[in-house]
C-alpha positions as CSV (number, residue, x, y, z in Angstrom):
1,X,-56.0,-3.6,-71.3
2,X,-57.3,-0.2,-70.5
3,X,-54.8,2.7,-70.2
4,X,-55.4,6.0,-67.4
5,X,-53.1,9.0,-68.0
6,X,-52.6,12.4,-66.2
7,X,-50.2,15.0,-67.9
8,X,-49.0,17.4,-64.8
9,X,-49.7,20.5,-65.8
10,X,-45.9,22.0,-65.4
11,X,-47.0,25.4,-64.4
12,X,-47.2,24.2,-60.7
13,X,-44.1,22.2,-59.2
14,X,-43.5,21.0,-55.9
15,X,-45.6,20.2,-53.5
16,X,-48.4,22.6,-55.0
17,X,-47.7,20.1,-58.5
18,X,-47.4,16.7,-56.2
19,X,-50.6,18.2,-54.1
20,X,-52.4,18.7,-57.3
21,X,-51.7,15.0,-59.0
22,X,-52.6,13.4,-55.9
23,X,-55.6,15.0,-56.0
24,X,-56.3,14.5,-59.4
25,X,-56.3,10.7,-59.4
26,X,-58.5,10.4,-56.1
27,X,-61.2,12.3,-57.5
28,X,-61.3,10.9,-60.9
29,X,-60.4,7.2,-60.2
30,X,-63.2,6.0,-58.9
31,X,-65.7,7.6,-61.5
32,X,-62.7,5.8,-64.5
33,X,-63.1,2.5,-62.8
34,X,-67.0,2.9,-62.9
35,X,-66.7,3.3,-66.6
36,X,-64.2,1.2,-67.2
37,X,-65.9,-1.6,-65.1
38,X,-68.7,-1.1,-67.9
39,X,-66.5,-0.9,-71.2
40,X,-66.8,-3.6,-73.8
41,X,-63.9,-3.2,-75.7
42,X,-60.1,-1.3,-74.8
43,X,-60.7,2.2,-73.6
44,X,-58.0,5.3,-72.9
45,X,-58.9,7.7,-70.2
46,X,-57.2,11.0,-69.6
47,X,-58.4,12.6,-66.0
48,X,-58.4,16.3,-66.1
49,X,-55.9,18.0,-63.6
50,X,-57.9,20.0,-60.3
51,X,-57.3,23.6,-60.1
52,X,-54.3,24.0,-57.9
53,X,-54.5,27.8,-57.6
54,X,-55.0,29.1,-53.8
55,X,-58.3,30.9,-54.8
56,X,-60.4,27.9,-55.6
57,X,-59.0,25.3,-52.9
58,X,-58.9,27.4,-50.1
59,X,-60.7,30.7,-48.4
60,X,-59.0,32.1,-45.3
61,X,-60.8,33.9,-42.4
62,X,-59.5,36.2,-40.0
63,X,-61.8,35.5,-37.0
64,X,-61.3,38.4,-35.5
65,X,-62.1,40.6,-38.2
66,X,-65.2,38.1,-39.4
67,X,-66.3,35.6,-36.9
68,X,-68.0,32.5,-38.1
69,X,-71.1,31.7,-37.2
70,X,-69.9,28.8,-34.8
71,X,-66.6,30.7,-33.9
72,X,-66.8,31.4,-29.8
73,X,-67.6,35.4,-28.7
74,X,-64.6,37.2,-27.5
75,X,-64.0,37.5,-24.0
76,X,-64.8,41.0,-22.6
């Protein structure tokens, strides 16, 4: 029997914490299951918790200030 942990890093709580597990396990469970799919023998996995922090999931525009590319010109 093969054994998958993830320690919440306590830092973060909440939603910004529950946001962060969740996304934890669906980006490392599949590559685990790959590997363990492979194992010969018991293995332990520990998956290493995503970067929660606002600067590295997310980038904010103001469209007005710094229209994308595909963003529609302002009416005159």
């Amino acid at each position: 029997m093969h054994r998958i942990e993830y320690r919440q890093n306590h830092k973060h709580g909440g939603l910004v914490g529950l946001g962060a597990a969740i996304a934890t396990v669906c980006a490392g469970l599949p590559h685990a299951l790959a590997e363990l799919d492979k194992a010969v023998g018991q293995r332990l996995v520990s998956l290493n918790g995503v970067d929660p922090s606002q600067q590295s999931r997310l980038r904010i525009v103001d469209p007005e200030a710094a229209p994308p590319k595909f963003w529609p010109a302002a009416s005159a």
